[in-house]
C-alpha positions in Angstrom: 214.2 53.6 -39.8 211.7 52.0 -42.2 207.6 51.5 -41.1 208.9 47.9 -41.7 211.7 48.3 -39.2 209.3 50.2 -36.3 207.1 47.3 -36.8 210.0 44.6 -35.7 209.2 42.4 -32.8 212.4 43.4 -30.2 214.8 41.2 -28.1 215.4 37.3 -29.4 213.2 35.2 -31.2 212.5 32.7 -27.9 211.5 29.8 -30.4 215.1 29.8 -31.8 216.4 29.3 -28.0 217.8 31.6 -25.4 221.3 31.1 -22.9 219.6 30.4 -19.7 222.6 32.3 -18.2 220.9 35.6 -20.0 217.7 35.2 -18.5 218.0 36.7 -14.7 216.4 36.2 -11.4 213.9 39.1 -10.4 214.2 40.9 -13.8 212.5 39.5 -17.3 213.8 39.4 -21.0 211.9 41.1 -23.8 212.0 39.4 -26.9 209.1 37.5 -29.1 207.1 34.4 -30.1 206.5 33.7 -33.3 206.3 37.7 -33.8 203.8 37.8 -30.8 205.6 40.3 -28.0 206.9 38.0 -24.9 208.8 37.9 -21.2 210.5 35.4 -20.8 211.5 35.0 -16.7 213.7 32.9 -14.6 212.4 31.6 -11.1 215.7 29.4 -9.9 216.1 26.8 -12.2 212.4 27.3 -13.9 211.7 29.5 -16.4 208.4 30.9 -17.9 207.4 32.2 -21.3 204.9 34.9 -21.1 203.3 37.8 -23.2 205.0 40.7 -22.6 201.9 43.5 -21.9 199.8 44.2 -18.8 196.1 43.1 -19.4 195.2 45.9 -17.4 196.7 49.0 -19.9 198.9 47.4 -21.8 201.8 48.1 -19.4 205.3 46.7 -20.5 206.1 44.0 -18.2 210.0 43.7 -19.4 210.5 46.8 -17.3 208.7 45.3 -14.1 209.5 42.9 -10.9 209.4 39.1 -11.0 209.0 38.3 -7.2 208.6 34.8 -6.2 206.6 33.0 -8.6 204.7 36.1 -9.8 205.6 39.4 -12.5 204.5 42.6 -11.7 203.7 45.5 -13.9 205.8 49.1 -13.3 202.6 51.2 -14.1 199.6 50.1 -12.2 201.2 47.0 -10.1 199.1 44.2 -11.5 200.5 40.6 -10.8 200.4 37.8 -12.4 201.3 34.2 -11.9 204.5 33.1 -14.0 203.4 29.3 -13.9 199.7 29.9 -15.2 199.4 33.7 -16.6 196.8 34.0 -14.1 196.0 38.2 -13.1 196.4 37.5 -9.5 195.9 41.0 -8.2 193.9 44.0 -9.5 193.9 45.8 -11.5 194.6 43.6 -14.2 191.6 40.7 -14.4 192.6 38.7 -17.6 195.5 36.3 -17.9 198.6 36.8 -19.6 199.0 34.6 -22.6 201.8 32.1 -21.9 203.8 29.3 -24.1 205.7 25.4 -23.1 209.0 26.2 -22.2 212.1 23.2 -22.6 215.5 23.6 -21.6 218.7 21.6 -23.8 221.9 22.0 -24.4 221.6 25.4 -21.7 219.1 27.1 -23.9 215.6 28.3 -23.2 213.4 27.9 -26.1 209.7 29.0 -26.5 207.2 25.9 -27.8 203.5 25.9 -28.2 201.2 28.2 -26.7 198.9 26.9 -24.1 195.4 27.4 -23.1 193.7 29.9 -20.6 193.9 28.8 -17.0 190.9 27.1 -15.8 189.2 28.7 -13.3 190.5 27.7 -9.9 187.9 25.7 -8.0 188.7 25.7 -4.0 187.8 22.0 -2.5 186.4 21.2 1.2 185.5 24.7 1.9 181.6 25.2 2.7 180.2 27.7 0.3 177.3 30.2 0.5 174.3 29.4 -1.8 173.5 33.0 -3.0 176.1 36.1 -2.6 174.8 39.4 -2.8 177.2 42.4 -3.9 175.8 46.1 -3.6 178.0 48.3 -5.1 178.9 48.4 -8.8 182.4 50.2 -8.6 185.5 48.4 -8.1 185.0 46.8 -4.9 181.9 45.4 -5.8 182.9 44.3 -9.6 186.4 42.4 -8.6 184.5 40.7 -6.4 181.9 39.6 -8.9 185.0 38.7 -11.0 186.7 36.8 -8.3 184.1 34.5 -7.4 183.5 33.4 -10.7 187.4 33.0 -11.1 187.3 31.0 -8.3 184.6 28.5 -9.3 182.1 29.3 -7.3 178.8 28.4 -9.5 176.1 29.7 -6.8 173.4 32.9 -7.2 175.3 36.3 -7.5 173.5 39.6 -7.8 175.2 42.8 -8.4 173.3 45.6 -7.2 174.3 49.3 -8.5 172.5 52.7 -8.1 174.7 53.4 -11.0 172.7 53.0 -14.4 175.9 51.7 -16.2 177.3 48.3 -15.8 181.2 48.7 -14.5 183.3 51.0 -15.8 186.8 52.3 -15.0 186.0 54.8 -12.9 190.1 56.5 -13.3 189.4 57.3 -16.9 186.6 59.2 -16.0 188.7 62.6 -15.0 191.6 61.5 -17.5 191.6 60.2 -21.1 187.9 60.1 -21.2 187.1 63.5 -20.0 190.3 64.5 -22.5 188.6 63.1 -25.2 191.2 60.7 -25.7 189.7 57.2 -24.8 186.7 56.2 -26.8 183.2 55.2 -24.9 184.0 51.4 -25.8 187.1 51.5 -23.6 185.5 52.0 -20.2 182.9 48.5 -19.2 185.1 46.4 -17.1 183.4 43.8 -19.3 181.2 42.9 -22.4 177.7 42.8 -21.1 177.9 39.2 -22.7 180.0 38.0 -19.4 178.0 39.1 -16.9 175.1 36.7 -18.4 177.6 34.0 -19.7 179.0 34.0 -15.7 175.6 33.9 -14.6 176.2 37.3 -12.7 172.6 39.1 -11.9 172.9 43.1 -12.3 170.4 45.5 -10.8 171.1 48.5 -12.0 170.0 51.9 -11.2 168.7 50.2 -7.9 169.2 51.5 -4.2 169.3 49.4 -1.5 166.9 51.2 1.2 167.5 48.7 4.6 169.4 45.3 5.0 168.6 43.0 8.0 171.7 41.3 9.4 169.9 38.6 11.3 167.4 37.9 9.0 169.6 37.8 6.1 167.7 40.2 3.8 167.9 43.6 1.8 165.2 45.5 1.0 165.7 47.5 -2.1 164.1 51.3 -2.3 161.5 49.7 -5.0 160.3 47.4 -2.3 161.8 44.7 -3.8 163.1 42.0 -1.4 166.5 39.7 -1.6 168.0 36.8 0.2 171.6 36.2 0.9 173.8 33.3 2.3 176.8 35.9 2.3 177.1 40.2 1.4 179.5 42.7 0.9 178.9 45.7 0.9 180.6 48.0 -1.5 178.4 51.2 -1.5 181.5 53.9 -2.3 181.8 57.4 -1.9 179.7 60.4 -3.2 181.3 63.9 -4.4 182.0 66.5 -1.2 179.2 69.2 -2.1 180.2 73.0 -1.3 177.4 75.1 0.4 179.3 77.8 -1.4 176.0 80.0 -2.8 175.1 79.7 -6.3 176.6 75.9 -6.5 173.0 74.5 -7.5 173.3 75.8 -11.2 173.3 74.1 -13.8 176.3 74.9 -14.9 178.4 73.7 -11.6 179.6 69.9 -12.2 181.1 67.4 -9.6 182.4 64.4 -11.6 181.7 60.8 -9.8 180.0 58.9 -12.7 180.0 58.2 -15.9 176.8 59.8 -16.4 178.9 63.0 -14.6 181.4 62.7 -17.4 178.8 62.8 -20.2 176.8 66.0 -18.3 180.6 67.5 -18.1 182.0 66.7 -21.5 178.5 68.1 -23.2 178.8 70.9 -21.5 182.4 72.0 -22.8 181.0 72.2 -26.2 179.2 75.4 -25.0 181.7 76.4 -22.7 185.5 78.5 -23.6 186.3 79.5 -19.5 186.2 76.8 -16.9 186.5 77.1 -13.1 187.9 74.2 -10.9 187.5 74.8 -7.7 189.4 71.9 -5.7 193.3 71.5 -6.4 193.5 68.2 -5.2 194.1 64.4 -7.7 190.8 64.9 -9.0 190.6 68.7 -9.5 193.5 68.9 -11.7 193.4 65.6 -13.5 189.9 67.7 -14.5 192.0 70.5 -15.2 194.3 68.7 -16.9 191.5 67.1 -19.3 190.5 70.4 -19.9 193.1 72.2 -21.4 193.3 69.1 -23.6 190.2 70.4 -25.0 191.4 73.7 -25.5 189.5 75.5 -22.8 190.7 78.3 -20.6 190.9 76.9 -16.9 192.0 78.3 -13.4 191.8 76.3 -10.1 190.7 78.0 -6.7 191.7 76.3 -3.9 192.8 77.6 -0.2 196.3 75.7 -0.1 199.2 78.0 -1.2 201.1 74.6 -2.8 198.6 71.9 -4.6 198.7 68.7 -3.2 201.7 70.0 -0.8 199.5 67.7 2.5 199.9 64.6 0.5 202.6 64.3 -1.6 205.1 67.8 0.4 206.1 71.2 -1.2 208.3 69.4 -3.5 206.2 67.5 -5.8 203.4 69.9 -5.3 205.3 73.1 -6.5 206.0 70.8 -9.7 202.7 69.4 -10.2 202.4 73.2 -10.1 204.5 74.2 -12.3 203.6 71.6 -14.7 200.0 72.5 -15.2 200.9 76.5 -16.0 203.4 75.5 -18.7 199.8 73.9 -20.4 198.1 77.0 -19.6 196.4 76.4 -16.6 195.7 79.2 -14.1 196.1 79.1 -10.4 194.1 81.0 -7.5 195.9 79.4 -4.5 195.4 80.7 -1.0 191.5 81.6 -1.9 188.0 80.3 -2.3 185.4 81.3 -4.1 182.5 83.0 -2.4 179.8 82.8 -4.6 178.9 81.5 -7.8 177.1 83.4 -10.9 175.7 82.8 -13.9 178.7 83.6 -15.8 181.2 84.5 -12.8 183.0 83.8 -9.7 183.3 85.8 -6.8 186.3 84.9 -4.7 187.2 85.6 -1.3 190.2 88.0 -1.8 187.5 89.9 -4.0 188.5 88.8 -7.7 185.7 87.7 -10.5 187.0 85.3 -12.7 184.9 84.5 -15.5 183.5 81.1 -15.8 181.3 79.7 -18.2 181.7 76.0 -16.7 182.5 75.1 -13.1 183.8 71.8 -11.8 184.1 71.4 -7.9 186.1 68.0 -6.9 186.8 68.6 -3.1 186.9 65.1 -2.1 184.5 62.8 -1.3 182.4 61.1 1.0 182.0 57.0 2.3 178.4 56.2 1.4 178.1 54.8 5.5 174.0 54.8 5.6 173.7 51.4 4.8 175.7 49.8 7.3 175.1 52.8 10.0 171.3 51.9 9.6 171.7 48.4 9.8 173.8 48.6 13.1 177.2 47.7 12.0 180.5 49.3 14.1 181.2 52.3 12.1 184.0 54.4 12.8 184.5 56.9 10.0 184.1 53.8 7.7 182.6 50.6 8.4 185.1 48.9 10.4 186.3 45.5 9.7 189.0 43.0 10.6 192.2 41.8 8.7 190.1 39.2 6.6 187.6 42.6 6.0 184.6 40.9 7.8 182.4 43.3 9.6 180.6 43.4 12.8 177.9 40.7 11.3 178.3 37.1 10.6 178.5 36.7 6.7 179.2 40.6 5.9 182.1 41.8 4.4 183.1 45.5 3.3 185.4 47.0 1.2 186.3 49.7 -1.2 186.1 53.2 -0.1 183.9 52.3 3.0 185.9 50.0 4.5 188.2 50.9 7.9 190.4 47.9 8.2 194.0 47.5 10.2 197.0 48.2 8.7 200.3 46.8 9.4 202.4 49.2 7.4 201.3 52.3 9.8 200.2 50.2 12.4 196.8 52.3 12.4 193.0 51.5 11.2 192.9 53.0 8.3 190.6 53.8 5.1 191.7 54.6 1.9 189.7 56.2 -1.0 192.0 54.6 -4.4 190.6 52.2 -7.0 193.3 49.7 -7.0 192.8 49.6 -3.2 189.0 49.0 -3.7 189.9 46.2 -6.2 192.1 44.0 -4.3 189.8 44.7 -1.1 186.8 42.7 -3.2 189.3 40.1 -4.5 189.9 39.1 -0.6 186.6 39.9 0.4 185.6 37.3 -2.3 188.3 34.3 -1.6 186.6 34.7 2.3 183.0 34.1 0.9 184.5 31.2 0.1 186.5 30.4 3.2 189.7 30.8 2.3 190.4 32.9 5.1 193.5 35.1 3.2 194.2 38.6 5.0 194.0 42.3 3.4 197.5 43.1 4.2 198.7 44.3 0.6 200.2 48.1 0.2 198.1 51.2 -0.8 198.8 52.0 -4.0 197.4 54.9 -6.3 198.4 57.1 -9.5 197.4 60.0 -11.3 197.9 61.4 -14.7 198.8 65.0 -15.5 199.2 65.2 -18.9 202.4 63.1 -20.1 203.8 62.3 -16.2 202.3 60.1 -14.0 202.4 59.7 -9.8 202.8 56.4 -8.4 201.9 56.4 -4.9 202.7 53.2 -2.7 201.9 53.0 1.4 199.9 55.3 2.9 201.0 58.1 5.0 198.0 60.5 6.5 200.8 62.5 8.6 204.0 62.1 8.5 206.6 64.5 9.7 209.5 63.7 7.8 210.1 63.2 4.2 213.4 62.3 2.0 213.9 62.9 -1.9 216.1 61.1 -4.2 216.0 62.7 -7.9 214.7 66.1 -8.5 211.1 66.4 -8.6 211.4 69.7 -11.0 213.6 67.4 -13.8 210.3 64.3 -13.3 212.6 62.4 -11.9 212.1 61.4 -8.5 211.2 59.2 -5.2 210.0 60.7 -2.4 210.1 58.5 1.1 207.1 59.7 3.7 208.4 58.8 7.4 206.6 59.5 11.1 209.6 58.6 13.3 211.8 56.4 12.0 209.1 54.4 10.0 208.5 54.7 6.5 204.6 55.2 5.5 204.8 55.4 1.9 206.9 56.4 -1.1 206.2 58.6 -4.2 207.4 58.6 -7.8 207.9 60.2 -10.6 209.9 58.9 -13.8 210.6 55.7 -11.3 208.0 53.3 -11.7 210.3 50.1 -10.3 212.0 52.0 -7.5 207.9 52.3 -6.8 207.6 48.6 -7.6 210.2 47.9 -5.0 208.8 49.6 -2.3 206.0 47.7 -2.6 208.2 44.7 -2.5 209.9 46.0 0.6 206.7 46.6 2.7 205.1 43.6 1.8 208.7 42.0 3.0 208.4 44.1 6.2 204.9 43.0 6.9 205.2 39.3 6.3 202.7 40.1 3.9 201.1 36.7 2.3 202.7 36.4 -1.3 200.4 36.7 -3.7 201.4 33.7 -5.8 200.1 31.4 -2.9 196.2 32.6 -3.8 196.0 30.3 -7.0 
C-alpha cells in the first residue's frame, strides 16, 4: 500500500449519507467527516456524529460500548455524552468533537460541526463561596476540573506538596520512565487554564492542621485559609523498607515526578538495576527499564508475581513475559541488605546493582484527617455521596474508605481512574447535587506491548474462572467469593472488560452516567 493509501480516512464518508439500518444499537460505525476520523452511533431512533478518538489517549472509540446515551472507550473506560461530546467520566476531561446529524430518504448524513459544550451550570442549588482542594493528584485535580465544568464561578485553591502542577501520575513508571513520552505530555493542563479558570495553586505547600468547626487550614508556612466547602485529597506515599543500607543514594521509590527525574538521571550512570517489589509498580519499572537497555532482576518473596491479585494464571504470564525482554527474577527471596554496589539476599545470593528501585506499595497520607478528628478506619471513612465525618468535608482518592455495592464491603482502593471519578462526585456534591460514588473499580497496567484491564474489585476471593488462555494474551479472568463476582480481568479483551463494567453497574442499579449533564 502507498503512504497515500495509509493515510486514507476508513469507513464511509458520513457527509455523503449512511443507511440508518447499518448503524447499530450499542456498537458505533467508523468512518470520517470531511477527512476528520468519526463515530457515528445509534441511540433508538437518534443518531449522533462524533470524533472517533478518546481525549484521554487517543483510544479508538469504534471498538468501544455505546450504553444509554453515552460511548465508552475499550482502553481506559472514559465516557462521553453522545448528545453533547461532553467527557462525563475520568479519565478523559475534554469533549469529543461532534457534527449536526439529519436523517432523509433512510440515510444518516454528517452536517456542520458544532461548538464545544457550554459548561453546565446547575440552578437552585446553594453553593459554597470558596472551595478548598488539598491534594494535587487526581482526586484533587478532577475535582478542580469538575467544578469549573460545572459552572461554579466561586474561590478555588488547589493546595499541593507536590512542586509540579498535575501531571499523569500512570506515565510516571511507564512511557515516561521508558523514555518514550516527552516531558510536555504529562500536566493535566496548560498552566494558562488554571489562571484562565480562576483556579489558585499552592504548590510545594503542606497543610500542617485543619479545624472542622472553625472552617480553617493552617498551612506548615503558617499561612491561614478559609473554606465554605474541603476535600481532602492528600494520597499515598511509597511503602519504605527498613531493609539496611535503603538510605543510599542510589535506592529510588518512584511516587513523583520529581522521583522520575531523580530515577531516569540516574540510569545514565547506571548498567545493573535491582527492583525489589514484583507488584504493578515494580515491574511496570522493570519493564521501563529494560526499554533503556539496562540489566534488571526483581526480588520479591512471592513465588508467582502478582499471583494475590490477578491468580497463578496471569501471574505466571506476566512472568513469563518480562524474561522473554530480559528481565531477571529472584522470587521466593528478599534482599537483606543493601551495598554500595550489591545486594545481599536472604537465601545468600549478591546480585550486583548499580541502581535500586523499591515499589512495595504504598501508604494513605491519613494525618490530616486523623489529626483533625475525622472517623478513620484504615482510610478516612465516608458515605455513598463520599462526605466525611464533618459537615462540608469530602474525601477521596487513595484516602478515601467508602461503601461498595459490588462486594457489599467498605472498601479503599489505591487506582487513578478511581481517584478521578471519586473528585468528579466529590465535586457535583460541593454543589449539591447529591449523585452517589457507586461506579466500578477500574485499573490497568502496561508491560511492554500488553496491557491489564482490571474492572471490580476483589481483595479475596476464593474462586476464579478463565475464558481465553492467558499464555496466548488472550484472556478474561472472573474473580468470585461465593457465588458473587468481584471483579474481572483482561487481556487482549478490552470490551468483554467494557461489559463487565456494564454488567455491574446493571447489577448495582448504578446511576447512568449520562444523567450527570
Amino acid at each position: 500500500m502507498t503512504e497515500e493509501g495509509r493515510n486514507q480516512p476508513e469507513g464511509p464518508d458520513f457527509t455523503q449519507g449512511v443507511a440508518s439500518a447499518e448503524v447499530s444499537e450499542g456498537r458505533p460505525l467508523l468512518g470520517h467527516v470531511a477527512g476528520e476520523d468519526a463515530v457515528m452511533a445509534r441511540q433508538g431512533d437518534a443518531f449522533f456524529v462524533i470524533g472517533a478518538h478518546c481525549t484521554h489517549y487517543h483510544g479508538p472509540l469504534a471498538e468501544g460500548l455505546v450504553v444509554g446515551g453515552s460511548i465508552r472507550c475499550p482502553w481506559h473506560h472514559a465516557c462521553f455524552s453522545l448528545r453533547s461530546g461532553r467527557a462525563l467520566r475520568a479519565p478523559a476531561f475534554d469533549p469529543l468533537p461532534r457534527w449536526r446529524v439529519e436523517q432523509a430518504d433512510g440515510k444518516v448524513f454528517a452536517r456542520e460541526r458544532l461548538p464545544d459544550p457550554a459548561p453546565a451550570r446547575r440552578k437552585g442549588a446553594a453553593e459554597p463561596r470558596g472551595v478548598v482542594i488539598v491534594g494535587g493528584g487526581a482526586a484533587g485535580f478532577a475535582a478542580a476540573q469538575m467544578l469549573r465544568a460545572e459552572g461554579y464561578d466561586g474561590v478555588l485553591e488547589l493546595i499541593s506538596a507536590d512542586s509540579a502542577e498535575p501531571y499523569d501520575r500512570p506515565n510516571l513508571s511507564k512511557d515516561y520512565l521508558a523514555g518514550s513520552a516527552q516531558p510536555e505530555w504529562l500536566p493535566l493542563r496548560d498552566p494558562a487554564w488554571y489562571r484562565d479558570n480562576g483556579v489558585q495553586l499552592r504548590l510545594g505547600r503542606r497543610v500542617d492542621s485543619l479545624d472542622p468547626a472553625g472552617k480553617r487550614l493552617t498551612l506548615a508556612d503558617g499561612a491561614t485559609l478559609s473554606y465554605d466547602a474541603l476535600l481532602l485529597a492528600t494520597g499515598a506515599f511509597p511503602t519504605k523498607l527498613p531493609t539496611p543500607g535503603a538510605e543510599r543514594s542510589h535506592v529510588h521509590y518512584l511516587r513523583s515526578l520529581a522521583d522520575a527525574d531523580r530515577l531516569i538521571a540516574a540510569c545514565a550512570e547506571a548498567r545493573r538495576v535491582a527492583v525489589i517489589g514484583a507488584s504493578f509498580i515494580g515491574l511496570e519499572v522493570a519493564a521501563s527499564l529494560r526499554a533503556r537497555g539496562l540489566d534488571v532482576r526483581v526480588i520479591a518473596p512471592e513465588e508467582i508475581p502478582m499471583a494475590r491479585i490477578l491468580g497463578p494464571e496471569i501471574g505466571a504470564h506476566v512472568r513469563k513475559l518480562h524474561e522473554s525482554h530480559g528481565v531477571i527474577f529472584h522470587l521466593g527471596d528478599t534482599a537483606t541488605e543493601i551495598g554500595e554496589r550489591t545486594l545481599q539476599l536472604k537465601s545468600g545470593a549478591t546480585l550486583d546493582a548499580d541502581l535500586v528501585v523499591i515499589g512495595v506499595g504504598v501508604k494513605p497520607d491519613l494525618s490530616l484527617a486523623q489529626s483533625a478528628g475525622l472517623a478513620v478506619d484504615r482510610g478516612v471513612l465516608v458515605d455513598e455521596y463520599l462526605q466525611t465525618s464533618a459537615p462540608d468535608i469530602y474525601a477521596a482518592g487513595d484516602i478515601a474508605s467508602w461503601p461498595d455495592k459490588i462486594t457489599g464491603e467498605r472498601i479503599r482502593v489505591e487506582h487513578w481512574v478511581v481517584a478521578e471519578r471519586q473528585g468528579q462526585t466529590a465535586a457535583r456534591n460541593i454543589l449539591g447535587a447529591k449523585e452517589k460514588f457507586d461506579a466500578a473499580p477500574f485499573f490497568w497496567s502496561q508491560h511492554y506491548d500488553e496491557a491489564i484491564s482490571y474492572i471490580g474489585n476483589a481483595a479475596s476471593w476464593d474462586r476464579l474462572e478463565i475464558s481465553g488462555d492467558p499464555a496466548a494474551a488472550d484472556c478474561a479472568v472472573s474473580y468470585f467469593k461465593g457465588d458473587r463476582l468481584l471483579a474481572v480481568a483482561t487481556i487482549g479483551r478490552d470490551l468483554d472488560n467494557l461489559r463487565a463494567e456494564v454488567a455491574f453497574e446493571a447489577r448495582i442499579g448504578a446511576e447512568p452516567p449520562e444523567s450527570i449533564e
